[in-house]
C-alpha positions in Angstrom: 24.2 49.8 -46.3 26.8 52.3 -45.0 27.1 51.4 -41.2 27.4 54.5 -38.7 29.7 54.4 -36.5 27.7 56.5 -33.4 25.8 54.7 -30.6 22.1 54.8 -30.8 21.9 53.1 -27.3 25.1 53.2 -24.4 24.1 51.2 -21.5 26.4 52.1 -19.0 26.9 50.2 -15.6 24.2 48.6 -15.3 22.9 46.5 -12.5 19.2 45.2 -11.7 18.0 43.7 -8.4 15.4 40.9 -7.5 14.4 40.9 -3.7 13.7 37.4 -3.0 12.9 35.5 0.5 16.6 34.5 0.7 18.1 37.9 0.0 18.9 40.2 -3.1 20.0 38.3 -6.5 21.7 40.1 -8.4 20.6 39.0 -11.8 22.8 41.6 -14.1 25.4 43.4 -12.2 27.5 46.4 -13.3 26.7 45.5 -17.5 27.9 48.5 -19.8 27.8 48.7 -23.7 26.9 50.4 -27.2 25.0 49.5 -29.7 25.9 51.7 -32.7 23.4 52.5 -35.4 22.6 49.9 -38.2 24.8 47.2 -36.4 23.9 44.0 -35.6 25.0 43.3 -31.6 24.9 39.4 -30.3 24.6 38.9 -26.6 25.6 35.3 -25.9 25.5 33.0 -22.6 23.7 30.2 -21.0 20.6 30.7 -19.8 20.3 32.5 -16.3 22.9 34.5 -17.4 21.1 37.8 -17.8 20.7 38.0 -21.4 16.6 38.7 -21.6 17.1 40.7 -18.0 19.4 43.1 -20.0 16.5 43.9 -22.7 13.9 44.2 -20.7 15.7 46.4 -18.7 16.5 48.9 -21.9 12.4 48.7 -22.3 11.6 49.2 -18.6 10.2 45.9 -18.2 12.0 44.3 -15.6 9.2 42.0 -14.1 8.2 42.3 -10.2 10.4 41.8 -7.7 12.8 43.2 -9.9 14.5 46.7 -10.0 17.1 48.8 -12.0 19.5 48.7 -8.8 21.6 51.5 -10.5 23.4 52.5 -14.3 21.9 54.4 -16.7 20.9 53.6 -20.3 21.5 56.4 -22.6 18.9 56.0 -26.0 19.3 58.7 -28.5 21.0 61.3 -25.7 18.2 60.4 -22.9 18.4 58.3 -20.4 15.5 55.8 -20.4 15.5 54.9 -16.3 15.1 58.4 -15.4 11.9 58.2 -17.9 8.3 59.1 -16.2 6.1 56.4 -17.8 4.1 58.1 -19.7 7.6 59.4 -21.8 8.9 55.5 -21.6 5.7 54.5 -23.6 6.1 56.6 -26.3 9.1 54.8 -27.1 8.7 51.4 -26.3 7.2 49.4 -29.4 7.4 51.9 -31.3 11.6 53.0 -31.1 12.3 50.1 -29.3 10.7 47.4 -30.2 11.0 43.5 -29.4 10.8 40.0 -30.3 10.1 38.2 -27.7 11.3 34.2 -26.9 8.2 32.4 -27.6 5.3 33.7 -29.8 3.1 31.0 -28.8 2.5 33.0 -25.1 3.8 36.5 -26.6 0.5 36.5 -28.9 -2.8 36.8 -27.2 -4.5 33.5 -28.1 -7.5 34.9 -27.8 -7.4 37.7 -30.4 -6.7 37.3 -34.3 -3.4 38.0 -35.3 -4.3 40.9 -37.3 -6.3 42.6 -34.6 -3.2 42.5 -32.4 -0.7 43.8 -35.4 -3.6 46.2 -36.0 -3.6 47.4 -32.6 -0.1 48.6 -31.9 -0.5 50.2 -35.7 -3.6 52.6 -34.1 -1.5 53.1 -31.0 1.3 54.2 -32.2 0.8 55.5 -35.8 -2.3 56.9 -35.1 -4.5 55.2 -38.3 -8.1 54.3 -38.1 -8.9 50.5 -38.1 -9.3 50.1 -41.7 -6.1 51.9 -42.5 -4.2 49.9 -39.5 -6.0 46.6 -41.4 -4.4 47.1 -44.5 -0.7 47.9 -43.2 -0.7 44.7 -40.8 -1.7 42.7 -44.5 1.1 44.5 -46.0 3.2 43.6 -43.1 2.6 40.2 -42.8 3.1 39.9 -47.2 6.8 41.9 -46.1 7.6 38.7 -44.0 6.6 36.3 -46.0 3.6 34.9 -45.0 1.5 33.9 -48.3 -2.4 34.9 -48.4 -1.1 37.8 -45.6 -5.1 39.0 -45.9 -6.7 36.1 -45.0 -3.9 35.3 -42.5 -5.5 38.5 -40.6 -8.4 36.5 -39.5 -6.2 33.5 -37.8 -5.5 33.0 -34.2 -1.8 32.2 -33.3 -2.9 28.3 -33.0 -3.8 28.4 -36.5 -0.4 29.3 -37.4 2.5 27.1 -37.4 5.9 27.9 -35.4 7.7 29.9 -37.8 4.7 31.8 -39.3 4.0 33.0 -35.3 7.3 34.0 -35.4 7.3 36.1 -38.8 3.7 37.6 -37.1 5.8 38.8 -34.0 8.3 40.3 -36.5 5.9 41.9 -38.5 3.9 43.3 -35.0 7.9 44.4 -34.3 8.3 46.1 -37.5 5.1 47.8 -37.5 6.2 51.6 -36.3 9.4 51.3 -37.9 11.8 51.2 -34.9 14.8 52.5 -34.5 15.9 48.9 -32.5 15.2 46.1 -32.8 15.6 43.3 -29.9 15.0 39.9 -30.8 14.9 37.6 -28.0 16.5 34.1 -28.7 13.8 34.3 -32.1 14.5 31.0 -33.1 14.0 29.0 -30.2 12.3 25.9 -30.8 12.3 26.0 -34.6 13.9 23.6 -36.7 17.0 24.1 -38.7 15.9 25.6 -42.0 13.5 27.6 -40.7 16.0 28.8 -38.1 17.8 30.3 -40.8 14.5 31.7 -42.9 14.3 33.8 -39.9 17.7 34.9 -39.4 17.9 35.9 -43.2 14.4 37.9 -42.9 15.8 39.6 -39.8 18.7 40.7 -42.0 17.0 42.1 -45.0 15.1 43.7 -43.2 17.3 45.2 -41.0 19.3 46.1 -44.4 16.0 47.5 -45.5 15.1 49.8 -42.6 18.7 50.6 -41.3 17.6 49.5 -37.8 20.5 48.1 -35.1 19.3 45.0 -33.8 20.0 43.4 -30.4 19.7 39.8 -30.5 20.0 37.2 -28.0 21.0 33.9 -28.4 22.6 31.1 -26.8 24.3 29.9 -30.4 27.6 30.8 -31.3 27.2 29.6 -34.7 23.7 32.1 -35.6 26.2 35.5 -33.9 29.5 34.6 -35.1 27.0 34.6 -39.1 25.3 38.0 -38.5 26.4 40.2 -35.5 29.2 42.7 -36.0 29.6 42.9 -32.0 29.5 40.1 -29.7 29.1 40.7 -25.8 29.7 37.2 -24.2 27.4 36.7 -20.6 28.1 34.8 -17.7 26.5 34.9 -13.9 25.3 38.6 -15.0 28.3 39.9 -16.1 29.7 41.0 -19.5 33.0 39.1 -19.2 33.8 39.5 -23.0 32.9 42.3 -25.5 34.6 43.2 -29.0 34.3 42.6 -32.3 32.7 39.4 -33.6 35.8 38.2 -35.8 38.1 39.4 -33.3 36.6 37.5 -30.5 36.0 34.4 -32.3 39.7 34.3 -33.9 41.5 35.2 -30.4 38.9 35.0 -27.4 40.8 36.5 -24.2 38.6 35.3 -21.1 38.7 31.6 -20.0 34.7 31.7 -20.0 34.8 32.2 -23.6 37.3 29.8 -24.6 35.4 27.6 -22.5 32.6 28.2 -25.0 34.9 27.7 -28.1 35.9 24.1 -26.6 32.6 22.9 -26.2 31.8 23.6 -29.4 31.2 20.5 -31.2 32.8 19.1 -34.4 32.5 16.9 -37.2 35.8 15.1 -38.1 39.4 15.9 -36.4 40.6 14.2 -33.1 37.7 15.2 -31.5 36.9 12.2 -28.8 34.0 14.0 -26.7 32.7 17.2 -25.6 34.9 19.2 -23.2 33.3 20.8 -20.2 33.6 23.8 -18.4 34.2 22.1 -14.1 31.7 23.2 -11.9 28.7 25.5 -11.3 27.5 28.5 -11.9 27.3 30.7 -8.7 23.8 31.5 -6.6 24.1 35.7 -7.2 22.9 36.6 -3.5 25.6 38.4 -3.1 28.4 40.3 -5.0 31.6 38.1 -5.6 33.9 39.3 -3.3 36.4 38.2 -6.3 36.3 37.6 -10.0 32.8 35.5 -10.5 34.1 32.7 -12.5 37.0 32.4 -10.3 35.2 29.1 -8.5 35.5 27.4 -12.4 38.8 29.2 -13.8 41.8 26.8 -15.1 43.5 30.5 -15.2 43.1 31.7 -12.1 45.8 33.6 -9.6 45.9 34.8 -5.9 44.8 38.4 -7.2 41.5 37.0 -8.6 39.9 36.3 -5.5 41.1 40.2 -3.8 38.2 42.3 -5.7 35.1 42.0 -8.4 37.1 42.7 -11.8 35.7 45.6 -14.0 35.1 45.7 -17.3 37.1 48.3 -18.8 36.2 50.6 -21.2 36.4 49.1 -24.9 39.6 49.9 -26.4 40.0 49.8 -30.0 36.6 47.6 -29.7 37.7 44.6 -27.3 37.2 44.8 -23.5 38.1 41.4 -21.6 37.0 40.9 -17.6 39.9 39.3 -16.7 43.0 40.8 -14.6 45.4 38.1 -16.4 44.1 39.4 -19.9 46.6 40.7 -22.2 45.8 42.9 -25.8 
């Protein structure tokens, strides 16, 4: 498939709020970048880093205490946090649609898994129950899942890991979205089927010509399948450019952080090396650079002002005020 090269989505300065007991944390803070149609992005950090904040904030579904603080996220030339709700509906599952971490707690255990494939089908398409019926079978046969038809009648127990997984996929795929956003979707699955997944996600992103966001915490799964890569840390974008560029050269010492902790099999390799320290409590805004507590890099002029991300040129952007193209 041709790749276009226009956005589809521009977040743009994006920061969301959660009012706590001890004071505001700012769990993504001033977060900007474009996901262009038919690409595959990766967003990549630890966890707590603002990864899943980030997505559910594109679908408006930042949970309670939390707030879009201020940005704007610009889909298909409107911006979605300026939305009434009713408009935000329209589009959410069924433009936008996600994957979500774990299907075990994403699917109503209490409902067959075709009734709940079925149901965003006559929500959002519009077809009568026998009509939604037979799409979710065909659906679930698209994914893989053998006897799709009887499969309708199971309850997410029933099914193992994986097969929960290719459900939510199908229950993703079912309006034909625009985007896709796959939240860590291979968390807690074991190697090969890890990679089933991946490959379905791909084919049928190839298929549909969608531009899927997905979120991981694995190098190994984005540098494989993302053309982008935004790297995450303390709920910044530190690090944002293009996969093979980033991975052959990465600029910020959060990233090559990363890259040294990655292990390996063979070489001089002795034992894991570490990244000092801890990640900072965000009940404030740095009144530096936020890794500046951990950086091997840093300067006096690190600690003056928060550093920006600036605006991708030819693709790379690097928050860093020592970073050189």
């Amino acid at each position: 498939m041709k790749k276009d090269s226009s956005p589809i989505l521009e977040v743009n300065h994006l920061s969301v709020k959660f009012a706590m007991s001890g004071g505001d944390v700012l769990a993504v803070r001033d977060v900007s970048f474009k996901l262009h149609r038919g690409r595959t992005m990766g967003f990549v950090g630890e966890s707590g880093c603002g990864k899943s904040v980030t997505a559910y904030s594109i679908l408006r579904l930042v949970p309670p205490p939390g707030v879009i603080h201020s940005g704007n996220i610009m889909y298909d030339g409107r911006d979605i946090v300026r939305m009434e709700e009713d408009e935000i509906r329209k589009i959410r599952g069924k433009e936008i649609a996600m994957i979500f971490q774990e299907p075990m707690t994403s699917l109503n255990p209490v409902f067959t898994v075709g009734y709940q494939i079925a149901e965003s089908i006559m929500l959002h398409l519009g077809k009568s129950r026998r009509e939604a019926d037979e799409y979710a079978a065909e659906l679930l046969n698209s994914v893989g899942i053998p006897d799709a038809a009887k499969r309708l009648r199971s309850y997410p127990h029933e099914l193992s890991g994986g097969m929960r997984q290719r459900a939510m996929i199908a229950m993703a795929l079912s309006t034909s979205p625009s985007i896709l956003i796959a939240d860590e979707p291979t968390t807690a699955l074991d190697v090969t089927i890890q990679a089933q997944i991946l490959d379905l996600l791909l084919k049928l992103q190839e298929e549909r010509k969608m531009s899927l966001l997905l979120i991981t915490h694995d190098l190994g799964i984005v540098a494989n399948i993302a053309d982008e890569i935004a790297i995450m840390y303390a709920g910044e974008i530190v690090e944002y450019g293009r996969t093979p560029d980033v991975f052959r050269k990465p600029g910020h010492p959060y990233t090559r952080g990363l890259f040294r902790a990655i292990p390996r099999i063979g070489g001089k390799q002795k034992e894991l090396q570490t990244i000092p320290g801890m990640v900072p409590t965000m009940t404030a805004a740095p009144t530096g650079c936020v890794f500046l507590p951990r950086c091997y890099m840093s300067i006096q002029k690190c600690g003056f002002a928060p550093v920006a991300l600036p605006a991708p040129g030819r693709g790379r952007a690097v928050r860093c005020v020592r970073y050189r193209p």
